[in-house]
C-alpha positions in Angstrom: 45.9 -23.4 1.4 49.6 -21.8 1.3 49.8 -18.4 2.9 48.4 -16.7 6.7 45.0 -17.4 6.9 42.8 -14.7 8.0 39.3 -14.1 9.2 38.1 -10.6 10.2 35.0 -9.9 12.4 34.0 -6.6 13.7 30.2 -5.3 13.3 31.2 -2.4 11.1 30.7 -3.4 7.7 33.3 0.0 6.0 36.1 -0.8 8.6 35.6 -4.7 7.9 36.0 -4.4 4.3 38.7 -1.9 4.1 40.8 -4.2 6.8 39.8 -7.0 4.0 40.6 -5.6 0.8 44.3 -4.3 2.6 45.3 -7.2 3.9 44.4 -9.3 0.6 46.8 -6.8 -1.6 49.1 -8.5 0.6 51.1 -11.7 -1.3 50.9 -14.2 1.9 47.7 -13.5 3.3 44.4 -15.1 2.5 41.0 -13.5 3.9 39.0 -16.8 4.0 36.1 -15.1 6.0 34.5 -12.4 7.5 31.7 -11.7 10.3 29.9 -9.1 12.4 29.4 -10.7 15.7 31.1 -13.3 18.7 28.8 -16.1 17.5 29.9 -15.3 13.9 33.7 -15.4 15.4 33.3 -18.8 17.2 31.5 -20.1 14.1 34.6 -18.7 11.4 37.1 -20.1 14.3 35.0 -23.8 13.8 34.6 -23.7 10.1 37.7 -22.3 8.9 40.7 -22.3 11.4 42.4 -19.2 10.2 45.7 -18.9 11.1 44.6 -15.4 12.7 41.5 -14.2 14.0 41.1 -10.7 14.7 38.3 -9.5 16.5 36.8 -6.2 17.7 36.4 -5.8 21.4 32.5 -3.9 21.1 30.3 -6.0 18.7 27.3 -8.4 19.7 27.8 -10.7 22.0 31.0 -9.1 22.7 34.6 -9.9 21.2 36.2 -10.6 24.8 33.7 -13.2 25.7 34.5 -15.2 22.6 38.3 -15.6 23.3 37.6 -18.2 25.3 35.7 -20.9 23.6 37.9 -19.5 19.9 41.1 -20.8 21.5 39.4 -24.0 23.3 37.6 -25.6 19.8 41.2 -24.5 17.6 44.2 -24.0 19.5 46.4 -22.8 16.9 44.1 -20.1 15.8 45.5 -16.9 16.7 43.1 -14.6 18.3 44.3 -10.8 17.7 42.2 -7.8 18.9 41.6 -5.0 16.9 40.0 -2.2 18.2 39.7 1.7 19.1 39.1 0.5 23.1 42.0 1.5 24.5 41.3 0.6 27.8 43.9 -1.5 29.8 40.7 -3.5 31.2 40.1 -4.9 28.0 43.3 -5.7 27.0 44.3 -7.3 30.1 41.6 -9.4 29.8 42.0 -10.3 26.4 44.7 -11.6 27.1 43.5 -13.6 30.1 40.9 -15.1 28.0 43.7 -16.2 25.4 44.5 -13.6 22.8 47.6 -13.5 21.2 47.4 -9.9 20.6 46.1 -6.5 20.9 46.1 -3.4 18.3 44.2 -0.2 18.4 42.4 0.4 15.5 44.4 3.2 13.7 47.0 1.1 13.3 48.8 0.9 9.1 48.6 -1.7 7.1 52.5 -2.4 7.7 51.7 -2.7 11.4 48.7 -4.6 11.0 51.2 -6.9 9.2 53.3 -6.9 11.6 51.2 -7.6 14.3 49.8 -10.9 12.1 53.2 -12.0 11.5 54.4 -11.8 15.4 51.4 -13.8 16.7 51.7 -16.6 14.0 55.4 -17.3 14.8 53.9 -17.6 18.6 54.9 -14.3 19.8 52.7 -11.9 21.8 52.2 -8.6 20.1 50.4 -5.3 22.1 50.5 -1.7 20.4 53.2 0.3 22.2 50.6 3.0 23.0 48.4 0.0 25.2 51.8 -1.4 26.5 52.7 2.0 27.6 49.7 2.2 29.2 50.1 -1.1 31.3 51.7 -1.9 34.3 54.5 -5.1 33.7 53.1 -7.1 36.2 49.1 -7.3 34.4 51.4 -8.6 31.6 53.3 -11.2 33.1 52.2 -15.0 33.7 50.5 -15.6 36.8 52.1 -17.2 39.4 53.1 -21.4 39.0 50.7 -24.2 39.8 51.3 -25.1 43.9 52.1 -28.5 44.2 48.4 -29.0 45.4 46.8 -27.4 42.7 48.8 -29.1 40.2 47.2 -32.2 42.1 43.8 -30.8 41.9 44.1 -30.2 38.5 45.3 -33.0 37.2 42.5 -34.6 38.6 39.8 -32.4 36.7 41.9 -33.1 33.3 41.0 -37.1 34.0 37.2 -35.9 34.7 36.6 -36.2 37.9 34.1 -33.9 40.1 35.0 -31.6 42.8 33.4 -33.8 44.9 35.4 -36.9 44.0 38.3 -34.7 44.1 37.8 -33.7 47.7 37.3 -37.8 48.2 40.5 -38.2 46.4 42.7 -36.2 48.2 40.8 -36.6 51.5 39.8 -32.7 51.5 36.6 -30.5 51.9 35.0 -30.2 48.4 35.1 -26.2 49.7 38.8 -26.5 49.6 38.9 -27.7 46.0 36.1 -25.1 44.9 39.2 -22.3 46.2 41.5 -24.4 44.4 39.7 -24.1 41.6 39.4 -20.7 41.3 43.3 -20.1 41.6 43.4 -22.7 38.8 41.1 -20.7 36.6 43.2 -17.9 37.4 46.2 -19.2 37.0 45.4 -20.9 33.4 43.5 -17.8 32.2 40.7 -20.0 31.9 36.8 -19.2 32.3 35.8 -22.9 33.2 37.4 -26.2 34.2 36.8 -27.9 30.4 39.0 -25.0 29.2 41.3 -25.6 32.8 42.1 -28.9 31.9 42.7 -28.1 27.9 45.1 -25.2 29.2 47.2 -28.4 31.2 47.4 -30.6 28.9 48.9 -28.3 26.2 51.3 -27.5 28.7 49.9 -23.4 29.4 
């Protein structure tokens, strides 16, 4: 299929269908799905790897909470929020979680656009009013890998147990368990499957 794929899923059905019928007036874009809820967004994200995904933060199950296991099952599906929330909360951890984007509902169609064309060529995009609204440092990378977590990690990614960690690197399983958690952070991941996805792509 030539063209930006698209799926849109947000739990109201007027807002969802307007965003639809703009965005297919548009030459290159291709709505190849729609949904209402986080199960429908993992399922859409499965079935037909759009090139973008976007995704209201309030709906069942809730938007944020699906980033996570989007990105994991399709990488290069571009998870972009779209949403009135405008709270820096959310967005931050969006972006934790793996989203490539964040726009506040209210937004044109030419923005919208814009917004979809930034994230596919692998570019962050944020409304200026949310990155007004944000302190720099929530929006930078978290700090590198220490040598030891790189280690620890590197060990989870060949699928070995904190325990058999700890027995590999003659350390308390305790100490890996705090390594671990600076790993999660660190990656922006919620779990160590994700952790060690994150590594090998090189996040």
């Amino acid at each position: 299929m030539t063209g930006i794929t698209i799926a849109i899923v947000d739990d109201h059905p007027l807002f969802r269908e307007g965003v639809t019928r703009t965005l297919s007036e548009i030459e290159d874009f291709v709505v190849v799905g729609e949904g209402a809820s986080a199960d429908d967004a993992v399922a859409l994200g499965a079935s037909h790897m759009p090139d973008v995904l976007l995704l209201d933060v309030s709906m069942p199950g809730g938007g944020i909470e699906a980033i996570s296991e989007i990105v994991v099952r399709n990488p290069q599906t571009k998870v972009l929020m779209l949403t009135a929330s405008e709270d820096v909360d959310a967005l931050i951890a969006a972006l934790r979680r793996g989203a490539a984007g964040y726009v506040v509902k209210g937004v044109g169609s030419r923005g919208l656009a814009e917004a979809i064309r930034t994230v596919v060529a692998g570019s962050r995009y944020i409304s200026p009013t949310m990155r007004a609204k944000a302190e720099k440092s929530l929006l930078d990378r978290p700090a590198p890998m220490t040598r030891r977590e790189t280690e620890v990690i590197e060990l989870v990614a060949e699928g070995l147990t904190n325990k058999h960690i700890a027995r590999r690197l003659d350390l308390q399983e305790k100490t890996i368990k705090h390594h671990m958690t600076e790993i999660l952070s660190k990656l922006g991941a919620s779990n160590r499957t994700e952790a060690a996805i994150r590594w090998r792509q090189g996040a």
